[in-house]
Backbone as ProteinMPNN parsed JSONL, in Angstrom:
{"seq_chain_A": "XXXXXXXXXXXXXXXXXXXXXXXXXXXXXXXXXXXXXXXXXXXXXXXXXXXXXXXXXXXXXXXXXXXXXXXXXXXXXXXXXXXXXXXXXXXXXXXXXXXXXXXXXXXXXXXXXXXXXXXXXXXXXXXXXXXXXXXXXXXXXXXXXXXXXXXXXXXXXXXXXXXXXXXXXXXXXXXXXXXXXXXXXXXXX", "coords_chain_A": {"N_chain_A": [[-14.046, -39.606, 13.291], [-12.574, -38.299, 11.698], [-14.755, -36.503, 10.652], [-15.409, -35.03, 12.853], [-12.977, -33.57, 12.954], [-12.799, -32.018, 11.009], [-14.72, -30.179, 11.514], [-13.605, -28.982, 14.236], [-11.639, -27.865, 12.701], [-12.842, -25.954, 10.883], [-14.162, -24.449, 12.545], [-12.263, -22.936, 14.37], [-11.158, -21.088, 12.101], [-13.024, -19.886, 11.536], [-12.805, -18.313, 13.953], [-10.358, -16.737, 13.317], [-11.326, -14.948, 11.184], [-12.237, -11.892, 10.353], [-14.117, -9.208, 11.893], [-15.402, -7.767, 10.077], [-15.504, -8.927, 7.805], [-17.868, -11.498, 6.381], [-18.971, -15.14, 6.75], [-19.684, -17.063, 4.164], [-21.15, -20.607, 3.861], [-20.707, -23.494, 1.712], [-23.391, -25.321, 0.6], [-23.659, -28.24, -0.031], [-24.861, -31.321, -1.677], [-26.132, -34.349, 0.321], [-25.044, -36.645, -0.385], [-22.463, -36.393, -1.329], [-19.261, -36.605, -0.053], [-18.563, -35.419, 3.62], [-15.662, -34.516, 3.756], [-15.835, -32.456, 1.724], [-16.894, -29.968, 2.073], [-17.036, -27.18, 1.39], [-15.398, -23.675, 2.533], [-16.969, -20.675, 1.011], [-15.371, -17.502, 1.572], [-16.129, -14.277, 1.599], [-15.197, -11.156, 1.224], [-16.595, -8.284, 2.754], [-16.132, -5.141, 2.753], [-16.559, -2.189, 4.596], [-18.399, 0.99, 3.664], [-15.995, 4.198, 3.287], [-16.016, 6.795, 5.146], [-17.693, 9.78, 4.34], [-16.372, 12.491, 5.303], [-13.67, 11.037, 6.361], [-12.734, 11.118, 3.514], [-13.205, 13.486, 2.39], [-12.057, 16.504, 1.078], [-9.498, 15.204, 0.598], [-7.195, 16.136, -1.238], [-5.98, 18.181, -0.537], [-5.361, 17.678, 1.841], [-3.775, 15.208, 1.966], [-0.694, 15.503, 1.509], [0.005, 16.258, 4.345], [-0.486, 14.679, 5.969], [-0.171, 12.326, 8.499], [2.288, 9.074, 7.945], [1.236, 7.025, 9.084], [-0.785, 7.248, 9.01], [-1.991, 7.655, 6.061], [-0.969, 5.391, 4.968], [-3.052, 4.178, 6.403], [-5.338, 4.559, 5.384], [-4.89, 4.134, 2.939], [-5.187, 1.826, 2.505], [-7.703, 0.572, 3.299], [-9.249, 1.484, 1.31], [-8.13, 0.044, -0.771], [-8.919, -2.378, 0.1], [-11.366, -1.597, 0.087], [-11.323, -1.427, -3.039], [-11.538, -4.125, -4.233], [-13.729, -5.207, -4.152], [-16.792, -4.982, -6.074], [-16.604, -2.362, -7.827], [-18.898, -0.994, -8.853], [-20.254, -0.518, -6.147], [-18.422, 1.44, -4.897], [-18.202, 4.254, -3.761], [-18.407, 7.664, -4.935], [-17.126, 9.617, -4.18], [-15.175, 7.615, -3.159], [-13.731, 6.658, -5.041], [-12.809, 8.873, -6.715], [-10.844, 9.705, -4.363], [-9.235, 7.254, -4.387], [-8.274, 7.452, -7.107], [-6.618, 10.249, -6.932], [-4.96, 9.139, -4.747], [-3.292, 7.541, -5.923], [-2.689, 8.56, -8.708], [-2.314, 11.128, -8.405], [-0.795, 14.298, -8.509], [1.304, 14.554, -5.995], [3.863, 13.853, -3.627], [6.47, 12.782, -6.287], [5.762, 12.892, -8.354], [5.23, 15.732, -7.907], [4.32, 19.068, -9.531], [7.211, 21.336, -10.263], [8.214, 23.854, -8.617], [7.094, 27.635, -9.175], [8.807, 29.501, -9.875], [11.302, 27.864, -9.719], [12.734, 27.491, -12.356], [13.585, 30.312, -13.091], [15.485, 30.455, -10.19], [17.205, 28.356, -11.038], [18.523, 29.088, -13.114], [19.972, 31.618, -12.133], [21.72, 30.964, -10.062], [23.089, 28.95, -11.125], [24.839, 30.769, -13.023], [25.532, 32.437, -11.525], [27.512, 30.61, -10.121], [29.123, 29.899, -11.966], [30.229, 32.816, -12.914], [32.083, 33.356, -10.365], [33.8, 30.783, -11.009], [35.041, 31.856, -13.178], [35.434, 34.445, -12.148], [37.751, 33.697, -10.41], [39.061, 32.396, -11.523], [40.609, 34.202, -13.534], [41.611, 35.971, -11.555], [43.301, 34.436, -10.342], [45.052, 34.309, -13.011], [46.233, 36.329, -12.782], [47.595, 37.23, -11.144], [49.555, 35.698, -11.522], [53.065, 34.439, -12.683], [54.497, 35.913, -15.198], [56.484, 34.946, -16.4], [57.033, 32.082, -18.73], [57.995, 28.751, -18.155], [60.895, 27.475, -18.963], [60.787, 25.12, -20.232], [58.539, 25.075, -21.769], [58.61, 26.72, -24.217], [58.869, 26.846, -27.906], [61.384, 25.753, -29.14], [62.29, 24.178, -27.159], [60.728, 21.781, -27.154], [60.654, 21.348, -29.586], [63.322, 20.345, -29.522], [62.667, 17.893, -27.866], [61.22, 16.901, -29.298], [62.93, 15.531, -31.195], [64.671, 14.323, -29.913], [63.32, 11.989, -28.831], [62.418, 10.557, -31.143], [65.018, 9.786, -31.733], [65.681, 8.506, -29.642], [64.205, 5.686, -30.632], [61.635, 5.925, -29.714], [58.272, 5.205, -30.58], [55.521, 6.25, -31.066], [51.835, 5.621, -31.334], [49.672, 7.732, -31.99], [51.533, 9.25, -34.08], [53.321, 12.053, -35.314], [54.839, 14.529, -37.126], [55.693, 17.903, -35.585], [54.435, 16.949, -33.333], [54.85, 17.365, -30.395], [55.187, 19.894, -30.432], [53.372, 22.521, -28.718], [53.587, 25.431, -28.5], [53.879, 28.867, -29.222], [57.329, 30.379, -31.415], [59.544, 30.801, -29.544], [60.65, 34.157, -27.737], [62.332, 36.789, -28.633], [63.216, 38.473, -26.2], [62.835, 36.535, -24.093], [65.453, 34.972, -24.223], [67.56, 32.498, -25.273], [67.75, 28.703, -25.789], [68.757, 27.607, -22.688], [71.56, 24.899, -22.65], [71.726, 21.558, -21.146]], "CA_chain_A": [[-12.856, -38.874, 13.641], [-12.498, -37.308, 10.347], [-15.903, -35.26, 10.889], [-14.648, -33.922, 14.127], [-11.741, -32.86, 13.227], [-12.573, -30.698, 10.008], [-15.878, -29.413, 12.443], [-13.081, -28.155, 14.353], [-11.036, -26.731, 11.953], [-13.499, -25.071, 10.603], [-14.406, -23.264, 13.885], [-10.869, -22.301, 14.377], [-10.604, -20.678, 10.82], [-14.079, -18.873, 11.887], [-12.877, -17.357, 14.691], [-9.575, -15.988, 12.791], [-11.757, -14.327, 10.225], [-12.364, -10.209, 10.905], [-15.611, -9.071, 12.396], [-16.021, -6.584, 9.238], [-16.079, -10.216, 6.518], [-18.843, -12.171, 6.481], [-18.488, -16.415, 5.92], [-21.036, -17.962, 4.091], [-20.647, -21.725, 3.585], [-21.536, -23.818, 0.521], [-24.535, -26.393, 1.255], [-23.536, -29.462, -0.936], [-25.797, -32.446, -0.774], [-25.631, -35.336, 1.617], [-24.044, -38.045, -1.303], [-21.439, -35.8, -1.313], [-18.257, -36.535, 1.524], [-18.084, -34.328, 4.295], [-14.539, -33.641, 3.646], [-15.482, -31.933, 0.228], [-17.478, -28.718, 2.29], [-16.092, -25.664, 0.839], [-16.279, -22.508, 3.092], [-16.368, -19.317, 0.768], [-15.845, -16.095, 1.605], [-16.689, -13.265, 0.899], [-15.263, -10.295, 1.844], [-17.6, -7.078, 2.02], [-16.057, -4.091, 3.542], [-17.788, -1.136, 4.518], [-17.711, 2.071, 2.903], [-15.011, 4.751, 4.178], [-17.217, 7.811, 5.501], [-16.927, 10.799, 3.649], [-15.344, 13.231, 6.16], [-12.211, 11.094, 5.953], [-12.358, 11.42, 2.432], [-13.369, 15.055, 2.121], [-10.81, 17.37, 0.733], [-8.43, 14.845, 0.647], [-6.16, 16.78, -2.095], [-5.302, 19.192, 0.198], [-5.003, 16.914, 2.908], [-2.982, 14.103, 1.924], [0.708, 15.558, 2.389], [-0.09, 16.843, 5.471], [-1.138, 13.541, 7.017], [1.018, 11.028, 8.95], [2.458, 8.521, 7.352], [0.408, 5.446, 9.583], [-2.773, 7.293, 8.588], [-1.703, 7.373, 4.867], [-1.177, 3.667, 4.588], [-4.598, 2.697, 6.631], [-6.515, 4.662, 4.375], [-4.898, 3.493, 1.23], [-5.087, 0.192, 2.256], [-9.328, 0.672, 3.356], [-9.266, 1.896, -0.654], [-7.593, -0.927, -1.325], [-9.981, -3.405, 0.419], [-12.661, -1.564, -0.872], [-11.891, -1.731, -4.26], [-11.397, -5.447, -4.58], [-14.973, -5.868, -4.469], [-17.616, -4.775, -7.723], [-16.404, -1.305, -8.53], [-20.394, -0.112, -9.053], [-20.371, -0.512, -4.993], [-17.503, 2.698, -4.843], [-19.045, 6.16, -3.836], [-17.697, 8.54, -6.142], [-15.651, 10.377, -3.154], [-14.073, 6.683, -3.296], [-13.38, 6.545, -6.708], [-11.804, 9.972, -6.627], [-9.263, 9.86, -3.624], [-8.262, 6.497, -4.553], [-7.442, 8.149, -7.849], [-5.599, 10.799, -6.686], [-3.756, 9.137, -4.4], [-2.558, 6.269, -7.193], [-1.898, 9.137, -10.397], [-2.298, 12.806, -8.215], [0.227, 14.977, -8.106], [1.885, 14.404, -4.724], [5.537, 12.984, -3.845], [7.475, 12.344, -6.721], [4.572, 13.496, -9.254], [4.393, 17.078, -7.867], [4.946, 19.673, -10.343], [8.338, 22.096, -9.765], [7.69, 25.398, -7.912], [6.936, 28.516, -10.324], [10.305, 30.103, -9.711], [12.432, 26.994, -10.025], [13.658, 27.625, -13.557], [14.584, 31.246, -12.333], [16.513, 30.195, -9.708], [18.539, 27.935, -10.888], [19.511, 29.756, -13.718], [20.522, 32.617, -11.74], [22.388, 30.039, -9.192], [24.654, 28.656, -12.071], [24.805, 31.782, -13.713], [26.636, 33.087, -10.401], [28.361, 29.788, -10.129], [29.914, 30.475, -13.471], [30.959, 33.654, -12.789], [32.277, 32.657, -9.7], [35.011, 30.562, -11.423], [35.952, 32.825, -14.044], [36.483, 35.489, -11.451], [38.709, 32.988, -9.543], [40.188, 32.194, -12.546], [40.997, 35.656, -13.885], [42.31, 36.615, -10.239], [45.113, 33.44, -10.61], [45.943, 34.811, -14.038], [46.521, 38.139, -12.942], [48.932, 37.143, -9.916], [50.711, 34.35, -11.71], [54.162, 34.579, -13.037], [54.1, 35.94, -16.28], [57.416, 34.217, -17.367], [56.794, 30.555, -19.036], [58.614, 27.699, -18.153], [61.599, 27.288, -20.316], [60.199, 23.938, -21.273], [57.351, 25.407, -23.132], [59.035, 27.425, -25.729], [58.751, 25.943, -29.42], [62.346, 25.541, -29.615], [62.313, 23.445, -26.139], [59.767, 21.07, -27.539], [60.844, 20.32, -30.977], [64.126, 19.363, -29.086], [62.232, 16.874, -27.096], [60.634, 15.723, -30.258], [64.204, 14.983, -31.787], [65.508, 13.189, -28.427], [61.906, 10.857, -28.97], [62.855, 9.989, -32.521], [66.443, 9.135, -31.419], [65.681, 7.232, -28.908], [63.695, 5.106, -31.051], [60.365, 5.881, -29.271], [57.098, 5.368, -31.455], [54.074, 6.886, -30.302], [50.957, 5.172, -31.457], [49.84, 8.58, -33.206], [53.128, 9.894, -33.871], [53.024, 12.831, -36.394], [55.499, 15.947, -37.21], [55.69, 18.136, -34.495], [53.566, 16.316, -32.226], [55.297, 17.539, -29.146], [55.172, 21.307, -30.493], [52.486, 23.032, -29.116], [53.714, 26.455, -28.117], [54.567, 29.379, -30.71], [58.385, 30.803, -31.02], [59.918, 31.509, -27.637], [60.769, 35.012, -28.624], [63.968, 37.107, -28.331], [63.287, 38.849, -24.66], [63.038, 35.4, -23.412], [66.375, 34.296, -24.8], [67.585, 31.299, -25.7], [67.259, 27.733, -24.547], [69.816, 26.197, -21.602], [71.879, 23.384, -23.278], [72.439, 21.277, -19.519]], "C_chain_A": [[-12.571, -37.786, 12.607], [-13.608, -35.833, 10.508], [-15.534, -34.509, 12.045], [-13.667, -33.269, 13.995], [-11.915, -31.976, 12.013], [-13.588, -29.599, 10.899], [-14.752, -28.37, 13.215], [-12.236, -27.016, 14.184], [-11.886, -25.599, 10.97], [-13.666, -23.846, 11.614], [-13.551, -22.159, 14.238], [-10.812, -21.436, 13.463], [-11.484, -19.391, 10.655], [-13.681, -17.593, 12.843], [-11.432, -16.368, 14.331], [-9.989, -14.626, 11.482], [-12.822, -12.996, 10.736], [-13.804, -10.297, 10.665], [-15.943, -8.284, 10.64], [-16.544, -7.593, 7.729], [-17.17, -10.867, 7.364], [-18.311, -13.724, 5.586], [-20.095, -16.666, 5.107], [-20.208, -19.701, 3.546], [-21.475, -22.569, 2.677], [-22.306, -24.969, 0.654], [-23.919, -27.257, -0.378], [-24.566, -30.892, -0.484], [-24.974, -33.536, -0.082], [-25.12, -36.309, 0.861], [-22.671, -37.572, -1.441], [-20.48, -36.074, -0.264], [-18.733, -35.146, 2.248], [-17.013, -33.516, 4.328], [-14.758, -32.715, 2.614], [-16.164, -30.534, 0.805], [-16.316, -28.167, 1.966], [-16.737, -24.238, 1.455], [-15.566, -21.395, 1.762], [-16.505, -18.405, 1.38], [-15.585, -14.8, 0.96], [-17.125, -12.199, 1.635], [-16.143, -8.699, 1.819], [-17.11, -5.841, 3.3], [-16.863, -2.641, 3.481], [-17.243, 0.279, 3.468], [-17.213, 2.936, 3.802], [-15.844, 6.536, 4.124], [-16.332, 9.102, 4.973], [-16.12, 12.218, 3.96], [-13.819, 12.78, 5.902], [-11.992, 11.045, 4.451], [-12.461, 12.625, 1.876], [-12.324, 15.639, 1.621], [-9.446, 16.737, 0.854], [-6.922, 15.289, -0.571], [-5.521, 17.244, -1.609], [-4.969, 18.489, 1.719], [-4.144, 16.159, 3.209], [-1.293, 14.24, 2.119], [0.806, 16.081, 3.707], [-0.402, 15.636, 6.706], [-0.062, 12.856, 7.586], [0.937, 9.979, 7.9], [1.768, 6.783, 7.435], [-0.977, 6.13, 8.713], [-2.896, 7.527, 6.928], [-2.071, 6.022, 4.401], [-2.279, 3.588, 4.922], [-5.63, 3.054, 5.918], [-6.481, 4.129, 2.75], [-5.501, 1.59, 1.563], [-6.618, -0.645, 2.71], [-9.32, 0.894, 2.435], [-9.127, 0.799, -1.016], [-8.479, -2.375, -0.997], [-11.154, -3.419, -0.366], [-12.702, -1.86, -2.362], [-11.674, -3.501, -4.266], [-12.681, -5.947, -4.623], [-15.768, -4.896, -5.887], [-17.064, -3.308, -6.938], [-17.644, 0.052, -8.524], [-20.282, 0.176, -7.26], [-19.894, 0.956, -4.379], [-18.356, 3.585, -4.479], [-18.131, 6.505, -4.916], [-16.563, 9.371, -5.214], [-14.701, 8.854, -2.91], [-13.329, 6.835, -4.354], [-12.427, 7.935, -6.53], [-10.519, 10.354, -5.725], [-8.627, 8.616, -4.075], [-7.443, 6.864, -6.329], [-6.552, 8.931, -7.909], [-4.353, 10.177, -5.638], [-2.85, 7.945, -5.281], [-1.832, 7.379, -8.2], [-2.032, 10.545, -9.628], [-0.875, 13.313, -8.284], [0.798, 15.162, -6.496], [3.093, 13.636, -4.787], [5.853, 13.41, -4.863], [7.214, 13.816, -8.17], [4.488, 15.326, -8.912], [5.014, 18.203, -8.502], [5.847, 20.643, -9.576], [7.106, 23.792, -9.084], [7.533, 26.444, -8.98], [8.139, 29.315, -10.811], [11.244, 29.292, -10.037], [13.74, 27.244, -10.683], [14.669, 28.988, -13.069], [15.802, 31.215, -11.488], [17.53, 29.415, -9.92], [19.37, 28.196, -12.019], [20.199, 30.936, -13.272], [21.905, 31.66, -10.634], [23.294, 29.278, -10.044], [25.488, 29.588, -12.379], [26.076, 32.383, -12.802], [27.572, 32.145, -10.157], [29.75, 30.045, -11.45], [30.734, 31.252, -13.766], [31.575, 33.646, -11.211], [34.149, 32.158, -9.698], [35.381, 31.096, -12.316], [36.568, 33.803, -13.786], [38.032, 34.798, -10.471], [39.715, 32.462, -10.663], [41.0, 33.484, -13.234], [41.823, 36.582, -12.27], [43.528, 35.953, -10.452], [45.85, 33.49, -11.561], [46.42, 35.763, -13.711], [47.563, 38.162, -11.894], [49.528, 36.096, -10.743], [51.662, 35.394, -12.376], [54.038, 34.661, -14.313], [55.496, 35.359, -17.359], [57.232, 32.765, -17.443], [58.136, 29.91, -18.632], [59.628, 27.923, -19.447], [61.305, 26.181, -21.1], [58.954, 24.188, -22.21], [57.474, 26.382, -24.149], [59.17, 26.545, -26.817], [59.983, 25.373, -29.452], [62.309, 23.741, -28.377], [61.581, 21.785, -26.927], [59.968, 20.342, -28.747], [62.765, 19.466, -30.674], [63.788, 17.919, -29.058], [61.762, 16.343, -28.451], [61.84, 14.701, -30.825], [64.977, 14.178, -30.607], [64.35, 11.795, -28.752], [62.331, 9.673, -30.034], [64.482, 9.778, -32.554], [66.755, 8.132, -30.941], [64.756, 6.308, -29.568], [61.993, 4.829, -30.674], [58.81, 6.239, -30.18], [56.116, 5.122, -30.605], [53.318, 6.586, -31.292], [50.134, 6.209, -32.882], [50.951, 9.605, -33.478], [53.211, 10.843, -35.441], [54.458, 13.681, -36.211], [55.159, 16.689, -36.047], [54.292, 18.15, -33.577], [53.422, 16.949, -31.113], [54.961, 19.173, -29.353], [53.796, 21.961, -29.711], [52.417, 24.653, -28.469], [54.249, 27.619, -29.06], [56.004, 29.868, -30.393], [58.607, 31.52, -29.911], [60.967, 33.286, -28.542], [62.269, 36.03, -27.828], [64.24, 37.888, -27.002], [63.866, 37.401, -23.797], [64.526, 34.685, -23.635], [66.403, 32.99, -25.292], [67.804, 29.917, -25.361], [68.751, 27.298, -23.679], [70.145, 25.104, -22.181], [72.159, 22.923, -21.713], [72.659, 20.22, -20.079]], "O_chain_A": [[-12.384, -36.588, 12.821], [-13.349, -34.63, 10.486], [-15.391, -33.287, 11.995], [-13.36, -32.387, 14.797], [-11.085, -31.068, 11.962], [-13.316, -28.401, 10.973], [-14.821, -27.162, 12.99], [-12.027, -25.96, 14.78], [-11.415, -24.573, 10.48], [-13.373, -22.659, 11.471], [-13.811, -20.965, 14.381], [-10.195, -20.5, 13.972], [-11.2, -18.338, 10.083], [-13.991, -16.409, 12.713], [-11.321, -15.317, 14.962], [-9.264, -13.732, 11.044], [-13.894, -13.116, 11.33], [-14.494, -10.931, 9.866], [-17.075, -8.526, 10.22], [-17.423, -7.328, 6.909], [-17.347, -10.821, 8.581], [-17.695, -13.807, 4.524], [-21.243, -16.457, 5.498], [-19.097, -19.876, 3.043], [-22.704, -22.511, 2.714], [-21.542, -25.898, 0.915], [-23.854, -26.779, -1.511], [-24.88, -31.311, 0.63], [-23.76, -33.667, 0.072], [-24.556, -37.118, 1.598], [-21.767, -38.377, -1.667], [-20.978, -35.675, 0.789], [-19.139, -34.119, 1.703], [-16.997, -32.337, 4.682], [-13.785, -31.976, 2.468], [-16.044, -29.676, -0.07], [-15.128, -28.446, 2.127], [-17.834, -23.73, 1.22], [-14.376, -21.225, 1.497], [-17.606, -18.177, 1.882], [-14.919, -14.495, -0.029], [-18.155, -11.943, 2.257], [-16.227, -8.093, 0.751], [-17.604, -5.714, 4.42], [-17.556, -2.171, 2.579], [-16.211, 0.488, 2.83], [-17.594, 2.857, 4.969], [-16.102, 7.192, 3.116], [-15.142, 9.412, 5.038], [-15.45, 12.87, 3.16], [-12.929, 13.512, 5.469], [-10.803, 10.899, 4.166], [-11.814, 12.865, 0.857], [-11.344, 14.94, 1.877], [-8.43, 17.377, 1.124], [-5.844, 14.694, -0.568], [-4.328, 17.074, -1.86], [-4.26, 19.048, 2.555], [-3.621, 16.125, 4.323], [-0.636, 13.38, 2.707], [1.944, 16.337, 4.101], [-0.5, 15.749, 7.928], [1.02, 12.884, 7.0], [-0.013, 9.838, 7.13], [1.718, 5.851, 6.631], [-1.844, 5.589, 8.027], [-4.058, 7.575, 6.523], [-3.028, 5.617, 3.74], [-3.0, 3.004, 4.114], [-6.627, 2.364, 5.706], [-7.303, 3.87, 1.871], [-5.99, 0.649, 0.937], [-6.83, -1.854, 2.611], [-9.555, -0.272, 2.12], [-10.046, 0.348, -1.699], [-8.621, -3.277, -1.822], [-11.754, -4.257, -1.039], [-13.667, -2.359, -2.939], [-12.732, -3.409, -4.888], [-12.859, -7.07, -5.094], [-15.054, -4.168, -6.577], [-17.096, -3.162, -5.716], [-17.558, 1.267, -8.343], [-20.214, 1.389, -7.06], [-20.603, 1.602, -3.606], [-19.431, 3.587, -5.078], [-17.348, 5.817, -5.571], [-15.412, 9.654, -5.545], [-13.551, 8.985, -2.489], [-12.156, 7.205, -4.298], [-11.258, 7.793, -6.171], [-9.531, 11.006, -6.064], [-7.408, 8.716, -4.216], [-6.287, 6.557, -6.618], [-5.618, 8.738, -8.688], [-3.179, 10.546, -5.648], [-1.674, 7.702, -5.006], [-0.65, 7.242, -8.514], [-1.785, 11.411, -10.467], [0.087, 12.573, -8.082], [0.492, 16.228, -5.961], [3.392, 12.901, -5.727], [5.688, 14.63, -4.886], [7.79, 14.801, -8.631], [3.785, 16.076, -9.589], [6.174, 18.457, -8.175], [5.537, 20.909, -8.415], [5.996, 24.322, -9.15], [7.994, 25.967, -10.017], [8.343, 29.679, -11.969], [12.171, 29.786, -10.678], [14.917, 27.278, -10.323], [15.867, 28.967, -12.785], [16.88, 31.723, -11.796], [18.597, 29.512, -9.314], [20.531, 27.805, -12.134], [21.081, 31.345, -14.027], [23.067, 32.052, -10.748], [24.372, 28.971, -9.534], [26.695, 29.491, -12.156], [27.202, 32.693, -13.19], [28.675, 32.637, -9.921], [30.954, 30.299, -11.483], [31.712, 31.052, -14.486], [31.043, 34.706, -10.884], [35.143, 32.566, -9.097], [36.562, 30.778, -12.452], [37.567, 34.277, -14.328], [39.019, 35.403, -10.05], [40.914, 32.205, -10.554], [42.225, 33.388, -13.309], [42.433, 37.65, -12.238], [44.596, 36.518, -10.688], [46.996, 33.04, -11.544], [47.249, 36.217, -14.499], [48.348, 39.107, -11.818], [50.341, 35.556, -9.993], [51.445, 36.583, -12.61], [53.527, 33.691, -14.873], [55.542, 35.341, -18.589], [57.248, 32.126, -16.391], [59.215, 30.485, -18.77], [59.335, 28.373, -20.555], [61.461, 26.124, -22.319], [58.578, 23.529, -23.18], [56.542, 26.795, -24.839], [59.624, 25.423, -26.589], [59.88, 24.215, -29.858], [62.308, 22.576, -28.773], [62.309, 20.806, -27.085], [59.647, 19.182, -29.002], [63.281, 18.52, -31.269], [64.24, 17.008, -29.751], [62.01, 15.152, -28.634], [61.769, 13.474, -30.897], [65.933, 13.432, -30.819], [64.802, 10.657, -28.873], [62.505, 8.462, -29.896], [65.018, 9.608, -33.649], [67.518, 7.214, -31.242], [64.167, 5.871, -28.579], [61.279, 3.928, -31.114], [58.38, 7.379, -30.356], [55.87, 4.249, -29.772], [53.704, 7.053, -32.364], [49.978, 5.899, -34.063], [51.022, 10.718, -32.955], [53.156, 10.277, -36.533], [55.135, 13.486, -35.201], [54.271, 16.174, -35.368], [53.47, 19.016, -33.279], [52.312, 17.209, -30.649], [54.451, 19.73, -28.381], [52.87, 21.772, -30.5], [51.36, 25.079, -28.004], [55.191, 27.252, -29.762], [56.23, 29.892, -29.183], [58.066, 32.523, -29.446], [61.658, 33.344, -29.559], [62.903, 35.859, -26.787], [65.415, 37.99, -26.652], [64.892, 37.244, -23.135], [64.612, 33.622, -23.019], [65.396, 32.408, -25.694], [68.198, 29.931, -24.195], [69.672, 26.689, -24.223], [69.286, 24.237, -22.343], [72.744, 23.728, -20.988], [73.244, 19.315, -19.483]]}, "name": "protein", "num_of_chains": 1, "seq": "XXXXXXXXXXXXXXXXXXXXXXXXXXXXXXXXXXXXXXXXXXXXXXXXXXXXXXXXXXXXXXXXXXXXXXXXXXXXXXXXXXXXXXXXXXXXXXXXXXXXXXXXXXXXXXXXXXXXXXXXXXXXXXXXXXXXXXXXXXXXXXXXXXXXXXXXXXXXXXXXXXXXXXXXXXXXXXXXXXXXXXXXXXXXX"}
């Protein structure tokens, strides 16, 4: 019962295994169990014909993305066996497509730098003209709260009310120079 039933699992395991491997199975002698056969295999794929590997530098972003993978992944079969086996048009696309310059790897355009210093450059000026336009229409009279006098009030209301500020210095609050004698003088409310 035992012998029949690995016979058939063997068979089974045969007919799951791709036309392109080859089984071989390991002859052990007859003192040996039957359960102890050991199938190896031993995969030997073919080599990948050199048309589809031809000019693959210039080829490879241009390809679909199914026919990308099935060739990396024929590279990838292939190398798993001895190395010496490789053509040299193997050896070389599966290099480039592992370390080439493509995707991520591919160096900037020649212009790049140009453009995007000219593309800040105008950004830049940009907001300084938008800023220099909103100075030039704003209201050129300040707030009465930002005259010096205004301010060192507020400092003396702070220090009245007993309020200590963490870094609390001499005029802290000041930071505008004398409100000057056009502007008059401040609103007591």
């Amino acid at each position: 019962m035992l012998r029949s039933s690995t016979i058939r699992a063997s068979r089974r395991s045969a007919s799951f295994i791709p036309s392109s491997a080859t089984r071989q199975v390991v002859r052990v002698p007859q003192a040996t169990p039957i359960v102890c056969l050991q199938q190896a295999q031993i995969r030997k794929a073919h080599a990948i014909s050199n048309p589809t590997l031809a000019n693959i530098e210039k080829r490879w972003e241009d390809m679909p993305p199914q026919e990308q993978a099935d060739l990396w992944m024929s590279l990838r079969d292939r190398m798993k066996s001895d190395w010496k086996e490789l053509t040299l048009q193997e050896k070389k696309a599966a290099y480039y497509i592992a370390f080439g310059p493509h995707g991520p790897r591919r160096p900037p355009p020649p212009d790049e730098g140009r453009k995007v210093f000219f593309l800040s450059a105008s950004i830049i000026a940009a907001a300084i003209g938008v800023f220099a336009l909103t100075r030039m229409f704003a209201n050129p009279v300040r707030p009465r709260t930002m005259t010096k006098e205004w301010q060192e009030a507020t400092e003396e209301y702070l220090k009245a009310q007993g309020t200590e500020t963490i870094t609390g210095y001499k005029g802290m609050m000041v930071q505008s120079p004398p409100a000057s004698k056009a502007s008059g003088k401040i609103n007591d409310e």
